[in-house]
C-alpha positions in Angstrom: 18.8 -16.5 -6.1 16.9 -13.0 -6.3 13.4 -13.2 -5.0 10.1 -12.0 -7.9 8.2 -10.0 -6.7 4.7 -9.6 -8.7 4.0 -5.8 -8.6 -0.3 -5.1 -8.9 -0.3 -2.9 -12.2 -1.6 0.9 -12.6 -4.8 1.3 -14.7 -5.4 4.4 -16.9 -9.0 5.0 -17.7 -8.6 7.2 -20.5 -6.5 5.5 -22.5 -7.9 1.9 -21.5 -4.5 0.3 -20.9 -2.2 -0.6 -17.9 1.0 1.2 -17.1 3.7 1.4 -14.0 5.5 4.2 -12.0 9.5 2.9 -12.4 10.4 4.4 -9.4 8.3 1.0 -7.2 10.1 -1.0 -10.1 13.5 1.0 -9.1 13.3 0.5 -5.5 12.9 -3.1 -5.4 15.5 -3.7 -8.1 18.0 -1.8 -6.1 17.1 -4.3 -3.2 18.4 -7.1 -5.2 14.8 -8.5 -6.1 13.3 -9.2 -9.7 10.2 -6.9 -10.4 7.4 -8.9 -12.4 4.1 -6.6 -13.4 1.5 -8.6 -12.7 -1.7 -9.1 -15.4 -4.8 -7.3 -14.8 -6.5 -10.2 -14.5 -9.4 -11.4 -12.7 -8.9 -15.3 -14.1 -8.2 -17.3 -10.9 -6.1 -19.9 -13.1 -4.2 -17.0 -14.5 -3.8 -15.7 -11.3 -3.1 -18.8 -9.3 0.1 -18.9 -11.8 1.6 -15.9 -11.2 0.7 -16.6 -7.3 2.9 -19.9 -8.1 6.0 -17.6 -9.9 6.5 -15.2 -7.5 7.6 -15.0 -3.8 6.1 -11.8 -2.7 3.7 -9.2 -3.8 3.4 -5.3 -3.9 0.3 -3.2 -4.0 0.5 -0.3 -5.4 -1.2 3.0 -5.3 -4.1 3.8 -8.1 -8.1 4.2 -8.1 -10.3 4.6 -5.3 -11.4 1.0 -2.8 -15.2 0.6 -4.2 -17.0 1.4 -1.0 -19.1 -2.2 -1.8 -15.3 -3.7 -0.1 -16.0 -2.0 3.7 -20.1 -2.4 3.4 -21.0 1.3 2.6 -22.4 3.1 -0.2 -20.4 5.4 -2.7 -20.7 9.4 -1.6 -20.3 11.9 -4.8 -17.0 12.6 -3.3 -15.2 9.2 -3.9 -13.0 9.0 -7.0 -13.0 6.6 -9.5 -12.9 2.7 -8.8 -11.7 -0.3 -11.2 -13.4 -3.1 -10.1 -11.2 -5.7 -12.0 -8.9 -4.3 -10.4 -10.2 -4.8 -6.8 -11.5 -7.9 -7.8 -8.0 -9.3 -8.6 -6.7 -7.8 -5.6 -8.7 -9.2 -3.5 -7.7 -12.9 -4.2 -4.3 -12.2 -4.3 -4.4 -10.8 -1.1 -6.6 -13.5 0.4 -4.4 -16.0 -1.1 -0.8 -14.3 0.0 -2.4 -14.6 3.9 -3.2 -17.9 3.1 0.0 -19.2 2.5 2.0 -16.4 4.4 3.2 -15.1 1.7 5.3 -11.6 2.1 3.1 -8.5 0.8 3.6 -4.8 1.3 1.2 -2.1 0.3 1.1 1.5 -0.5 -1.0 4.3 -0.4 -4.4 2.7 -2.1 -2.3 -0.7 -0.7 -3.0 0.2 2.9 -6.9 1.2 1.9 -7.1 -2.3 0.4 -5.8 -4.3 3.5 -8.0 -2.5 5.8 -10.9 -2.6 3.8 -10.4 -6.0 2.7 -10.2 -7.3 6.6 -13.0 -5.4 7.7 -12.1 -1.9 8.2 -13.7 1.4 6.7 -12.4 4.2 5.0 -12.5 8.0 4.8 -14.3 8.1 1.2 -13.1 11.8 1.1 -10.4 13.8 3.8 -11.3 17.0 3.1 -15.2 16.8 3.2 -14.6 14.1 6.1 -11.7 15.1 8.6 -10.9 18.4 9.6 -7.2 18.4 9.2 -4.4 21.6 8.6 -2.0 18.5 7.2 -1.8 18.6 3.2 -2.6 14.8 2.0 -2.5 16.3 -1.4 0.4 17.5 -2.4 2.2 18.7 -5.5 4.8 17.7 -7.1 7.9 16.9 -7.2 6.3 13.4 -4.9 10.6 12.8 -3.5 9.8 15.2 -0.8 8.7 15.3 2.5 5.4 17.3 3.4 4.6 16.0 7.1 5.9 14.1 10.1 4.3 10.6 10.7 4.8 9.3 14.9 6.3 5.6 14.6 5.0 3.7 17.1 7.3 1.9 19.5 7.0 -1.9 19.7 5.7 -2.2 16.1 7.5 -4.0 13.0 7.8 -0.4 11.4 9.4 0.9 14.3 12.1 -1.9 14.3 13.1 -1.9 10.6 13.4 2.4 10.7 14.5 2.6 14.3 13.0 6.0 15.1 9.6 7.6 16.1 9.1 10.2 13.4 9.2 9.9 10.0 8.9 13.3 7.4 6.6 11.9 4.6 5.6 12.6 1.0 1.5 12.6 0.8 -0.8 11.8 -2.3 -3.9 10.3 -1.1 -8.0 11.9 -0.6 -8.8 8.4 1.7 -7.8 6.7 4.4 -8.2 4.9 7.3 -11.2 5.4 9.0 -11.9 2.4 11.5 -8.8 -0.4 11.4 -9.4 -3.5 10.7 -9.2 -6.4 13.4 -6.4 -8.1 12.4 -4.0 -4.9 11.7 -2.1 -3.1 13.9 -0.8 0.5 13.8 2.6 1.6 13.3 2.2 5.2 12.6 0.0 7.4 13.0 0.1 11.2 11.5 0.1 14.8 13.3 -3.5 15.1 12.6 -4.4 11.5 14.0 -4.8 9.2 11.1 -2.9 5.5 10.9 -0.3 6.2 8.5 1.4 2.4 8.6 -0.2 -1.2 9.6 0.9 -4.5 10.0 -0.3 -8.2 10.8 1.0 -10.0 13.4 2.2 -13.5 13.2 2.9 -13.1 9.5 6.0 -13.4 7.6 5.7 -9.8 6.5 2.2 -8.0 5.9 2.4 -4.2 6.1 1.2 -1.1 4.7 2.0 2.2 4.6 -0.3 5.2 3.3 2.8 7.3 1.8 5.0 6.5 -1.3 8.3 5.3 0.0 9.0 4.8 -4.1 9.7 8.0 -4.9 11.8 8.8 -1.4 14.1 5.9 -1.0 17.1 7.3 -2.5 17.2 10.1 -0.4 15.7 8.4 2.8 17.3 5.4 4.6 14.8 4.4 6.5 12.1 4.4 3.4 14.5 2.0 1.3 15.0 0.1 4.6 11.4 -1.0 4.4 11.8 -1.9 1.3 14.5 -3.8 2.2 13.0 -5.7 4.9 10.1 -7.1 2.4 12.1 -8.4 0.5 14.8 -9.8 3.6 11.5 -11.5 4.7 11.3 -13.9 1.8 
């Protein structure tokens, strides 16, 4: 029986309604799972159901952590949050480690596990880090920009099987201190944690690039996805 897999839905301010990237639908689909998007909900009975109906979660990119998560005030130079949306996140996340339940996050995913375990963030790269590395870049998003080191002994470095990866890059924060708890598995040319995990979970990782819109032409992207979904 394919596994469900709630997927954490995309908000859009402007036109005050949620919506989803197919390619994080696409990728999990063509790893023989069942993508569910998930309400944007913040009613614990609502969400305890969905918890109930599927058997893994993914957390997608979207807004900005509210600094409130990590203890710190906003700065002018962080983006836009959506509170219902960390809100929801939040208990889903506390709930999936909990129960070991498999969850993989991207890009604002690996922001929210860090933050939410009691790391900090970068509120803003390029007014924080001094870095020649684009984290920004255009699109087309199915390209690599940069190399990210794998680190050796680390769950990422046994599902890909080699110690660089060339990553897309569409993020203005990041990991600033990691949380106890997480572990790196890659780290970028400019020195910032690219990839975590937990130990002694069923699967909890995170990775700060978008693996969505490179799995068809990158093995060892779709192999992560793969695993996550293996690990159910």
């Amino acid at each position: 029986m394919k596994p469900i897999i709630g997927v954490i839905p995309l908000w859009d301010d402007k036109k005050e309604s949620i919506w989803m990237l197919p390619g994080y639908m696409d990728v999990l689909e063509n790893n023989n799972a069942i993508p569910m998007i998930l309400p944007l909900s913040t009613c614990k009975e609502n969400l305890d159901k969905c918890f109930e109906l599927v058997d893994g979660i993914l957390f997608t990119g979207g807004h900005d952590i509210n600094p409130k998560l990590y203890n710190q005030k906003k700065k002018d130079t962080c983006g836009l949050q959506c509170d219902r949306r960390d809100e929801m996140e939040k208990y889903l996340f506390e709930k999936s480690i909990k129960n070991d339940k498999p969850i993989l996050g991207i890009c604002r995913g690996i922001q929210l596990f860090n933050s939410l375990l009691g790391g900090t963030l970068y509120q803003d790269l390029k007014t924080e880090y001094k870095s020649n590395i684009n984290h920004t870049m255009e699109k087309p998003y199915n390209r690599g920009v940069h190399n990210v080191n794998v680190l050796e002994n680390t769950i990422l470095h046994k599902i890909v099987g080699v110690n660089k990866l060339y990553v897309n890059s569409y993020h203005h924060q990041a990991i600033k201190n990691l949380a106890p708890g997480l572990i790196a598995n890659a780290i970028s040319e400019d020195g910032l944690i690219e990839a975590v995990s937990m130990p002694n979970k069923k699967f909890v990782m995170a990775v700060q690039w978008h693996p969505e819109f490179l799995w068809k032409d990158s093995e060892e992207n779709n192999l992560i996805i793969d695993e996550f979904i293996k690990s159910i």
